[in-house]
N, C-alpha and C positions, 0 to 999 in steps of 0.2 A: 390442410386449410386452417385457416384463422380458427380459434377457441377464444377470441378476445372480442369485444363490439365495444369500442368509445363513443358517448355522445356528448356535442360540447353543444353549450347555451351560451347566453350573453356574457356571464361572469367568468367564460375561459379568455374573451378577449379584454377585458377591462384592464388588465396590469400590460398592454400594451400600448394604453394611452385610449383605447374607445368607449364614447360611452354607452352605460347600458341601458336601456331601452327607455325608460324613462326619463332619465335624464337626458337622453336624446331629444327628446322631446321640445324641452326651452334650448338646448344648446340649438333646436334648426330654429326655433322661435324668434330667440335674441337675431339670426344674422338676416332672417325677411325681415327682421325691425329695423335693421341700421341699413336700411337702402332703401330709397324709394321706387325701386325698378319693378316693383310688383305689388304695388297698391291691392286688386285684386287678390292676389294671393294671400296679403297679411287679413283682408277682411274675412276670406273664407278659414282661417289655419284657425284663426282666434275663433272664429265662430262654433266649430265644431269641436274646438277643445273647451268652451265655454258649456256646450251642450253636453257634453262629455262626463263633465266635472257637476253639472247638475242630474245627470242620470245617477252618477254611481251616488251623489250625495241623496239621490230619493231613497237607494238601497238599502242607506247607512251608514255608508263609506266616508271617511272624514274630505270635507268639499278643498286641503290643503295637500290629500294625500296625489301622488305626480301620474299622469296620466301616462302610459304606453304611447310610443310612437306610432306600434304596428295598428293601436285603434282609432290612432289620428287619420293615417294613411289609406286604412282600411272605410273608413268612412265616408271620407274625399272621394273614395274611388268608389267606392258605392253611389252617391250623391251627382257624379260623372256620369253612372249608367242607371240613370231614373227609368228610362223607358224600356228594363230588364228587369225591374223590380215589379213583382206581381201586387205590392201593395199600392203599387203609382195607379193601379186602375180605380183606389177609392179615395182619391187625396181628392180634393175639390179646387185646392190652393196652396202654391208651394211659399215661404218667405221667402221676398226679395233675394235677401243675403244666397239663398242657395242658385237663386236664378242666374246670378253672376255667374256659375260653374258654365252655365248654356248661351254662352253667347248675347245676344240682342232683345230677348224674349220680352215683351212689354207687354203686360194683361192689360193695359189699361186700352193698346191700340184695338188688342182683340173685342175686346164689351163697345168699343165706340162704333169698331166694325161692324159689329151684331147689329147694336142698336141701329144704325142708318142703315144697313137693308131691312130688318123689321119694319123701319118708318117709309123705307120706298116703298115694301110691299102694300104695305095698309092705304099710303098715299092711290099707289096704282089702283087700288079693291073701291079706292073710292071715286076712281074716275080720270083722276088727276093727269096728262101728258109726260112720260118723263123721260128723258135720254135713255138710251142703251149705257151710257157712262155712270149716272144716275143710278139707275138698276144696281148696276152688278160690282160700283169702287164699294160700296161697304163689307159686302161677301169678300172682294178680293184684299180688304183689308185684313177682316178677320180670318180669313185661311191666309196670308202670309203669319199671323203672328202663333198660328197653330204649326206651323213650319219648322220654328224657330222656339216650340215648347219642351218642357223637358220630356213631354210624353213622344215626343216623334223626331226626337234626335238622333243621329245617326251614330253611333259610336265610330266608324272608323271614320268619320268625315268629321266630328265634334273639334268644336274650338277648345284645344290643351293649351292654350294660354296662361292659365291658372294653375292647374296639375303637373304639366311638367317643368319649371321650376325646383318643383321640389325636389327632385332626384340628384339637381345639381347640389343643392343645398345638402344632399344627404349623404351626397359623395366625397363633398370636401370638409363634412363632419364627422365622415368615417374614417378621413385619413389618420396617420398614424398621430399622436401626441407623442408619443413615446418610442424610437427607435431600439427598444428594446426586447423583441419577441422569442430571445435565447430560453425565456423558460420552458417553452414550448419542444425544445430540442428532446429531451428525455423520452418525450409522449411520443413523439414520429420517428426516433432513433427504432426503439422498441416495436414500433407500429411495422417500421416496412421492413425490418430482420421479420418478426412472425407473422407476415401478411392481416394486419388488422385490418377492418373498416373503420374509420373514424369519420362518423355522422356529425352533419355539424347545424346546429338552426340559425347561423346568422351570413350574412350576405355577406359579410368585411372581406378581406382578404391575409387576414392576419394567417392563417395556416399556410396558407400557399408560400406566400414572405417566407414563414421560418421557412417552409420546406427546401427554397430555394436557398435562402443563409447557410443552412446546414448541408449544402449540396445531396439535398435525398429527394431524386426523381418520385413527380408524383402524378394523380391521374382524378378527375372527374367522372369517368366515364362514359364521357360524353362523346368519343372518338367516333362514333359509329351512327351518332344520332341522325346527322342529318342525312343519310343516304339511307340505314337499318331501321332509322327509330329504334335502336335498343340503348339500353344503360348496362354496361358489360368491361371488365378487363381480361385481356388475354393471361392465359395460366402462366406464358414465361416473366410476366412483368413483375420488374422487381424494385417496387418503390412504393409510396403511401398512395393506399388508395382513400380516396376521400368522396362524401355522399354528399351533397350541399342542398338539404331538403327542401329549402324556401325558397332556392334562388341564390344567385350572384351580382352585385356590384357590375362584373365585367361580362354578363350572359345581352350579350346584344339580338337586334332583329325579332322576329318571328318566333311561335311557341312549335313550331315545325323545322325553322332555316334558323339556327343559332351561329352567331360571330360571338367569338372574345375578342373585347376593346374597353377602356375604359376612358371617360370625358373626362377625366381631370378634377372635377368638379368644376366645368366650366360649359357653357350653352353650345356645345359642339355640332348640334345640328343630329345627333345620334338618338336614336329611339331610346326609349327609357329600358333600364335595365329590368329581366324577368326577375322578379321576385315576387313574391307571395306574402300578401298581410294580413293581418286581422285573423281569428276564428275560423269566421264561413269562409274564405280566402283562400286557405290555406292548402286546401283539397280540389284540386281542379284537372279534368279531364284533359285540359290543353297542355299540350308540351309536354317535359319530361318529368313532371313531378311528381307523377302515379307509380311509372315506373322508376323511380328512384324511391319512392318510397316502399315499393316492393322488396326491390332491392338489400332497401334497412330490414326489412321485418326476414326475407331470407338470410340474412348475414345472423340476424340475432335467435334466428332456430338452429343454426349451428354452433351457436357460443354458445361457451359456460361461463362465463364472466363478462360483466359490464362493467367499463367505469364512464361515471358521471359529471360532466366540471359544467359549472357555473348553471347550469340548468335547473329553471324555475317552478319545472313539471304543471307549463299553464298550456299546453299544447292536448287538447284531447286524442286529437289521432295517436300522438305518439305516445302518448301516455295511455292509451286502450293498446298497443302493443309491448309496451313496456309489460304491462298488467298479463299477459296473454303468458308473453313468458318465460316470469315468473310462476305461473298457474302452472306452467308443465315442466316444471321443475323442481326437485327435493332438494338436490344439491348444487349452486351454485355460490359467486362472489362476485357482488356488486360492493363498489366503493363511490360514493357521493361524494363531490367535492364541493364545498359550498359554503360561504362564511355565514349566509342568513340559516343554516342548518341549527345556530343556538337559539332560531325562534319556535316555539313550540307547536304551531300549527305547521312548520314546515317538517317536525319529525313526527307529527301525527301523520302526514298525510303522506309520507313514507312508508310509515308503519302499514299502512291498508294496503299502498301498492303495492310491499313485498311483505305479506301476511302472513304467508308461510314458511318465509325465511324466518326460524325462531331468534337466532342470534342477534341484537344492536347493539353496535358499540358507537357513542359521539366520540370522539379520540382525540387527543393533541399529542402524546408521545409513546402511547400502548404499540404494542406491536399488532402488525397488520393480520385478519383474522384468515384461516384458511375456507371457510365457509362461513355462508349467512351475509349479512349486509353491514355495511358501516358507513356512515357519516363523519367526515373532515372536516371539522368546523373552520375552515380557512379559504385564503383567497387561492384562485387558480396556482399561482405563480409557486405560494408556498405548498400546497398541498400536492402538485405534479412534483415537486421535489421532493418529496416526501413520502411518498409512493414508490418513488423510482432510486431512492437513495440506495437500492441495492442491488 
């Protein structure tokens, strides 16, 4: 069995024309800006990356530094399910700007509503004559506009008019820029000769591509899902096996009943693809991402070597298994690939996660270590070349 675990991040697909999470971000920005087809959608995208950018800048974070897409999306879709959020029971008033996520909702019909049955009631208390119509349109004013709040929305019934949008936008921002995914050949040549797992945290489909360019048969695991619910490959399969922890681009339907399809990046009428965002997001009981994620941490109790590309170790879950272990480990070889690796809080916070690996080398032409950890200070493209020159 494998003695290898790859895990790729954003910066293994960037030299294939995608961009990385950040920059993702204005690139989906700029293309709701040049259409007016989703009015709605540009008020809510801006608004939450406005708020965004005034959070991190309370922290201290420079207010020009580029915001994550996954906290953009991650937000929206939070903001989609007010009436799942246990802090929605102490808000008293949402801003307008987020009521657009919910449809029709008008506070102002609901306090008109109140107010004219509090006025029939007091009227009637004081003797007055008044209709059954009289009575009861101000009650039935203010319980339609309680209908239509964000406290008593229905998530699978909820108006996505706003939300899914973006998916399109995110699908034809992920297409390829660059027809060039051959660097990648080295990493899945080697991968599916010694049965590696290669864990990947981005939804694109840049591995799959090379896989099939380099005609090497590969596997999700997902073959068994919807009838087993397991994440599994048969022992005779012989091609890359790949973990895709956040989700897929092409994972259609249900977190139970999964199709591959993919919209083109166009309004196809198809449910939005499973992916997982944001932090809290990321860890969710529904569908297969528990057990895929189990999946990763048993592949990584039988390696002795990790390599690392383009990954930004801003993931907790997987960076508390990453951490794990290394803990029960003396001897191992991890190789980081990573151009931001010459900033210095990126090789501090290296240094803690493999703590007990004594040995670091940052490297551009040393020869590769047999134990301990080392750091590439390069982009994917060059440094999977460079790993694999042998």
């Amino acid at each position: 069995m494998t003695d290898t675990v790859v895990l790729l991040g954003a910066g293994a697909s960037a030299d294939a024309g995608i961009p990385l999470s950040r920059a993702l971000t204005e690139t989906i920005w700029n293309r709701i800006d040049a259409t007016d087809q989703h009015r709605d959608l540009k008020v809510i995208f801006g608004y939450v990356l406005g708020a965004l950018i005034f959070k991190k800048s309370k922290a201290g974070s420079s207010p020009f530094e580029q915001i994550d897409i996954e906290e953009v999306l991650d937000a929206i879709e939070q903001l989609i399910s007010l009436d799942r959020q246990v802090l929605s029971a102490f808000v008293h008033s949402w801003d307008p700007a987020i009521l657009r996520l919910h449809g029709d909702y008008d506070p102002h019909k609901f306090q008109e509503g109140l107010a004219q049955a509090i006025s029939a009631g007091v009227r009637r208390g004081l003797g007055e004559r008044l209709s059954s119509f009289e009575i009861t349109s101000g009650l039935q004013q203010a319980a339609n506009a309680i209908r239509s709040s964000p406290l008593s929305s229905n998530p699978e019934s909820m108006n996505w008019r706003v939300y899914q949008p973006i998916f399109g936008y995110l699908e034809s921002s992920l297409e390829f820029l660059d027809e060039d995914v051959d660097y990648l050949r080295p990493l899945i040549v080697k991968g599916s000769e010694d049965a590696w797992v290669i864990a990947t945290l981005n939804f694109d489909l840049t591995l799959e591509i090379a896989c099939r360019r380099a005609s090497i048969p590969y596997s999700n695991g997902l073959e068994n899902w919807n009838k087993r619910k397991t994440v599994s490959w048969p022992r005779s399969f012989k091609g890359q096996r790949i973990l895709k922890l956040h989700g897929s681009l092409d994972w259609r339907g249900s977190s139970e009943e999964i199709e591959f399809a993919l919209s083109n990046g166009k309004e196809s009428g198809l449910p939005p693809p499973l992916i997982r965002f944001g932090g809290g997001n990321k860890l969710t009981a529904r569908g297969p991402f528990l057990p895929i994620l189990s999946v990763f941490e048993r592949s990584l109790k039988r390696a002795k070597n990790l390599i690392v590309v383009g990954y930004s170790f801003r993931d907790e879950h997987v960076n508390a298994l990453l951490y794990r272990w290394a803990q029960g480990r003396k001897k191992a070889m991890v190789r980081i690939i990573d151009p931001e690796a010459k900033h210095h809080k990126f090789e501090e916070f290296v240094r803690a996660l493999f703590q007990n690996f004594t040995q670091l080398t940052i490297r551009t032409q040393q020869p590769p270590l047999r134990e301990g950890y080392e750091i590439i200070a390069k982009r994917a493209k060059e440094g999977i070349a460079e790993v694999f020159q042998n």
